[in-house]
N, C-alpha and C positions, 0 to 999 in steps of 0.2 A: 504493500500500500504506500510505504512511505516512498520507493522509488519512482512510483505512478506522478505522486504529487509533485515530489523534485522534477520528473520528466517533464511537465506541465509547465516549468517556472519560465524558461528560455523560448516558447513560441507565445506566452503572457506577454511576456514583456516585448515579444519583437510584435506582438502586436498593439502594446502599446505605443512603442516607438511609431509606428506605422498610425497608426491615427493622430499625433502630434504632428507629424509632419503632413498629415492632409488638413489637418485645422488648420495650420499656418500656411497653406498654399492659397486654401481656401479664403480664409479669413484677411489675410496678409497679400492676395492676390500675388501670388509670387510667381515665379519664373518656373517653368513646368521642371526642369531637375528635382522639384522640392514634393513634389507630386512623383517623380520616378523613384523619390529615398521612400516614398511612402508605398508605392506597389510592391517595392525591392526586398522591403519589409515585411510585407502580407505574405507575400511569396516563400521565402525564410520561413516565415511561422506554420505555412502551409508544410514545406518540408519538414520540421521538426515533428509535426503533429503525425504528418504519413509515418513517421520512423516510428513515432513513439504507439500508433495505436492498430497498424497491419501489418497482420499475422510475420513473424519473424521467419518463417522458413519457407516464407510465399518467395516465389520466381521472382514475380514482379516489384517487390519492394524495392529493393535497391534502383530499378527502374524509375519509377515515381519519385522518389527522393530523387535521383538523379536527376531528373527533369527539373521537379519545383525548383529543386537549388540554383540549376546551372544558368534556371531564365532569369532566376532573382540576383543572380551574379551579375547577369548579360545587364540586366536594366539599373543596378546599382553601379556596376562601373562605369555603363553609358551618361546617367546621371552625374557622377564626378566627374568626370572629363569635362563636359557639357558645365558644368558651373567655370569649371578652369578654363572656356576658353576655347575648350580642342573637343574636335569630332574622334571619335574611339569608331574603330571599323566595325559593325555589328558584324558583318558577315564573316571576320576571321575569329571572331567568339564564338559564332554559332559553328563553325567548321570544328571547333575544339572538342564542342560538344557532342556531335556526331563522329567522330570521333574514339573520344572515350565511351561513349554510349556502344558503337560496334566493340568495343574490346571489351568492357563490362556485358555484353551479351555473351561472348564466347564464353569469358571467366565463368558465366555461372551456366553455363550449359557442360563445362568439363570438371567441376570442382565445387563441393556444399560445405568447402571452406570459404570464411567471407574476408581473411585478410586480402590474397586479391585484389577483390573489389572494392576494398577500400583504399588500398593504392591504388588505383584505377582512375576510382573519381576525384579521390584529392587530389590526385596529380595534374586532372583538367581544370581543377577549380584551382587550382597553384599556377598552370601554365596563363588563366586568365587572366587571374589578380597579376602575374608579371605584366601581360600583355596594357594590363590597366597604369601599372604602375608606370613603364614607357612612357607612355602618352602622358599622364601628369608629369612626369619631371622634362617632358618638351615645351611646357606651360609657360608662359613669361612672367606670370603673376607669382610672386612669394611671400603671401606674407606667413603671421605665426601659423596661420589658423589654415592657411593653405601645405604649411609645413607641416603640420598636424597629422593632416590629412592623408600625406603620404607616406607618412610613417606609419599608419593604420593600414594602409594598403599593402606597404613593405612588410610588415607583422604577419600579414595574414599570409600574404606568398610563402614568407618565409614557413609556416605554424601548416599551412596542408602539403607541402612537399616534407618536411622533416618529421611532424607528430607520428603520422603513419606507421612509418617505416619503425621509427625510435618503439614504439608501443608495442607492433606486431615482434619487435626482436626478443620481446621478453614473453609476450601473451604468446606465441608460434601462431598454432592452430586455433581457430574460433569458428567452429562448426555454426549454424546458419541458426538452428535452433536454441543454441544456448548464447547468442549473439546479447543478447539485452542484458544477460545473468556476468557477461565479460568485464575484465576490469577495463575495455579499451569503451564500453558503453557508457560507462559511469564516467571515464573522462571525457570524452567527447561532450557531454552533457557539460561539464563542467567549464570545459576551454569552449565551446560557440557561447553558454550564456556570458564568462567574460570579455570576449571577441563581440558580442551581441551588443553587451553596456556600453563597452571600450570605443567603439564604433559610431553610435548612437550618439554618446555623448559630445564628442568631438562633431559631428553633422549639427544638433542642433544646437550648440555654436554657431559654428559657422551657421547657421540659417537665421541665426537670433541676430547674428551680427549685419547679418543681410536684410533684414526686416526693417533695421533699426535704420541703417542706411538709406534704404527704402524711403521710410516717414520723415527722415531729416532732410531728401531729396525733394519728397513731395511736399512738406512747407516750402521749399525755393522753388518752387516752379507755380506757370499759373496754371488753374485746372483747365480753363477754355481751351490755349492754345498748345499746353505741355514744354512750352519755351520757361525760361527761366523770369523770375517777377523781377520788380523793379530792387528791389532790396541785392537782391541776388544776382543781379547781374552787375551792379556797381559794385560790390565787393569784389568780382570777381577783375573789374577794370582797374581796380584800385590796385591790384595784383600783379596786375596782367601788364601793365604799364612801366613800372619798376624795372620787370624782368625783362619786357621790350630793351631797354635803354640798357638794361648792365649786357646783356646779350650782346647788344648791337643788333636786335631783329626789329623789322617795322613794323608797327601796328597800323591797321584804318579801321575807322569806325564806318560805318554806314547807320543812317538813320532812316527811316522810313515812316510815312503815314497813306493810309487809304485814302481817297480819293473823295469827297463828297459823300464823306460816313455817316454823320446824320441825317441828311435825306434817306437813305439805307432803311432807318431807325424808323424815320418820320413815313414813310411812303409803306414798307413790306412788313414793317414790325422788327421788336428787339430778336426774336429768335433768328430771321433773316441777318441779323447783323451779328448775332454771335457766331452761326458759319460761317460770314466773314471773315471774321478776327481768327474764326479757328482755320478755315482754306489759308489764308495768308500765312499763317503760323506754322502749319504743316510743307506751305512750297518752301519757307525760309529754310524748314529743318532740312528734309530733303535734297537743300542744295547747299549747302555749307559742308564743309568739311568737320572729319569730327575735333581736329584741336582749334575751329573755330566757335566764337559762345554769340546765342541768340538770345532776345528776352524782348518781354513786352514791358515795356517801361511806364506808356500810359496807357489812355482808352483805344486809339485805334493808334498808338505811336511805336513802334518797333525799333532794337539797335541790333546789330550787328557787330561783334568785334574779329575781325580779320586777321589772324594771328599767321605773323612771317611773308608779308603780303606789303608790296609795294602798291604806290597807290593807282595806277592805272589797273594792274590785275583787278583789285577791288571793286573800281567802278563798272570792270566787266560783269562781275558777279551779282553787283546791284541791277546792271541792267539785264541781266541773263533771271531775275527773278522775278524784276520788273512783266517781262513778256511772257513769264512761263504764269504770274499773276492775273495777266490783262487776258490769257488764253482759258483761264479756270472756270468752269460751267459752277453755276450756285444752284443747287435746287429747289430755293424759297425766293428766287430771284424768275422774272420772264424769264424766257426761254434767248430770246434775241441780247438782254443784257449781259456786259460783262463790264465786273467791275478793274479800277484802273490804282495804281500806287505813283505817289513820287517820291522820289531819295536824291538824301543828300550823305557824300561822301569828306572826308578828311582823313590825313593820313597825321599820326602823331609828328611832333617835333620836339627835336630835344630839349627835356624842363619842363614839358608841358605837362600838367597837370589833367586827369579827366577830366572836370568842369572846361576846361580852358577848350580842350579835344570836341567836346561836346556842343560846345556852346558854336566850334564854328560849324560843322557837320549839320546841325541843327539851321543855323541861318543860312545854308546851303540848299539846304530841305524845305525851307518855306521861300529860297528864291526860285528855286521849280515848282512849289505852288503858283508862285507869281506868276510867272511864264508860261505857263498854260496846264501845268499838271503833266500825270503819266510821263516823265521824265526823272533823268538823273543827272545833278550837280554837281560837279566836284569843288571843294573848295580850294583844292590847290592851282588849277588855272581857272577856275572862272568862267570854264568854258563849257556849253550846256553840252549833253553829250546827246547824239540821237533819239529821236523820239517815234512812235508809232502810234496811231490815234485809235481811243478805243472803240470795238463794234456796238455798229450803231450808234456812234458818236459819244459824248462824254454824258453821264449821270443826270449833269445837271442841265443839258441840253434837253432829254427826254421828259423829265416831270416841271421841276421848279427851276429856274433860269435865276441864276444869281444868288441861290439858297448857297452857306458854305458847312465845310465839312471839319 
């Protein structure tokens, strides 16, 4: 009885583990790796439970076990890779598996000793976790908790190639029926439920640590557009500006506002103007680079910070978003309307401070208001850069004539 109960403890808790990390995927809206530690887990406790409660001298147990484990492997180490960064090959885990699965078929069609086949499986579930482990140390990310990590991986390769073998050299023979009554049952019980904990514990770290990330990310961002708020992107200039100048790299700013935004408001309604703000916010992410930072700074006001970017490149990019803007279908908008952006560009100067950056970038941006809209200004020549006029002519041509935005 009391070994029943012990048996029981190690697929409890792996199924606990496994519903903590669905809460937090769920809850947490997290990045599907966190949802694969939570399958990885089921899977796990599914095998423990097959080993611990069909019949020990059936053909097919080791089978079954074989299986639950080696998918709850395949999707656990897919999952760690996948948090780090790097694609893991399923299909040379699955080859592993099939595999070992043909050689543990032979082993027990010639032999109702089960050491075997427990070299057999460990040894595919060992060649995994190495294959897993590869692929994490190609990862470029290291912090503690990534280090951790792979040292759980490395534990475990190391613990199903060695346990085995070390065990079976004292146990010999472990006949199929007296498999459960073995000393090599009693530990295996013992080393997965610590390997269980050991594992677990280190993941939801690291997932707590990623949650937290998460919510500190999501107060600096806005929820309409998912660019970065105004709080959040000035700290980030304030930074960014410094390191421009000790570097020697250029910074540009681009500033940007929609076109005749309150007619938007005033004519379709606020919800047509919030897929505004959020279309506009989506073509900027889209098309920036990712060591460049975007943010909505006011109501229909947008910045840009162009990081290692000379200033004509920049005002390519302004106007390259400009037109992928003025081309954007609105689905709370007619069908013939599209709405139009102007920007204004500056490129930092040495000493300048962001206020200073801004401030000209800004009166660049409202002298291509001036000048007719849907355009890009630069402030470092002065000189208006091409312009394309928008379908079906300009916003405020169609409804109210001289309304502004």
């Amino acid at each position: 009885m009391q070994t029943q109960i012990l048996g029981l403890l190690t697929p409890l808790m792996a199924l606990l583990f496994a519903a903590t990390f669905a809460v937090f995927w769920r809850a947490g809206r997290m990045k599907r790796h966190v949802l694969g530690f939570a399958i990885g887990y089921v899977l796990f406790a599914s095998g423990f439970l097959a080993t611990h409660f069909l019949p020990g001298e059936a053909f097919y147990v080791f089978h079954t076990t074989q299986a639950l484990y080696s998918l709850g492997m395949m999707v656990y180490l897919v999952s760690l890779c996948e948090r780090a960064g790097q694609k893991m090959h399923l299909g040379s885990l699955f080859g592993v598996y099939v595999i070992s699965a043909g050689v543990l078929a032979l082993a027990v069609n010639l032999t109702d000793d089960v050491g075997p086949r427990l070299i057999i499986v460990n040894m595919g579930y060992g060649v995994m976790c190495a294959m897993g482990l590869t692929t994490l140390l190609m990862a470029r990310r290291r912090s503690v908790i990534d280090i951790a990590i792979i040292v759980v991986v490395a534990i475990q390769t190391i613990d199903f190639v060695v346990r085995p073998n070390l065990t079976l050299m004292f146990e010999k023979s472990i006949p199929a029926e007296l498999y459960r009554e073995s000393v090599y049952y009693s530990l295996i019980g013992l080393v997965l439920g610590v390997k269980s904990v050991m594992g677990a514990m280190v993941l939801i770290g690291a997932t707590i640590i990623e949650f937290t990330t998460n919510l500190r990310e999501s107060s600096e961002r806005d929820p309409l557009t998912g660019l970065r708020n105004r709080g959040s992107f000035e700290q980030s200039m304030r930074s960014l500006l410094p390191q421009a100048q000790t570097e020697g790299r250029p910074l540009s700013l681009v500033v940007a506002d929609i076109d005749h935004f309150k007619q938007v408001n005033d004519i379709w309604g606020h919800q047509a103007g919030d897929q505004a703000l959020s279309g506009f916010g989506q073509t900027i992410a889209r098309m920036i680079r990712g060591c460049d930072t975007a943010g909505r700074i006011g109501g229909e006001e947008f910045c840009i910070a162009v990081w290692n970017c000379e200033n004509a490149p920049a005002a390519r990019l302004a106007d390259r978003i400009r037109l992928a803007f003025a081309d954007l279908q609105h689905s709370d908008l007619n069908d013939d309307v599209r709405l139009t952006a102007s920007f204004g560009v500056a490129t930092a100067r040495e000493g300048e401070t962001y206020e200073q950056l801004f401030a000209r970038a800004d009166a660049s941006l409202y002298e291509a208001k001036s000048n007719g809209r849907n355009r890009v200004q630069n402030a470092e020549d002065r000189r208006q850069e091409g312009s394309t006029p928008a379908v079906n002519g300009e916003l405020v041509e169609l409804k109210r004539a001289g309304a502004e935005g």
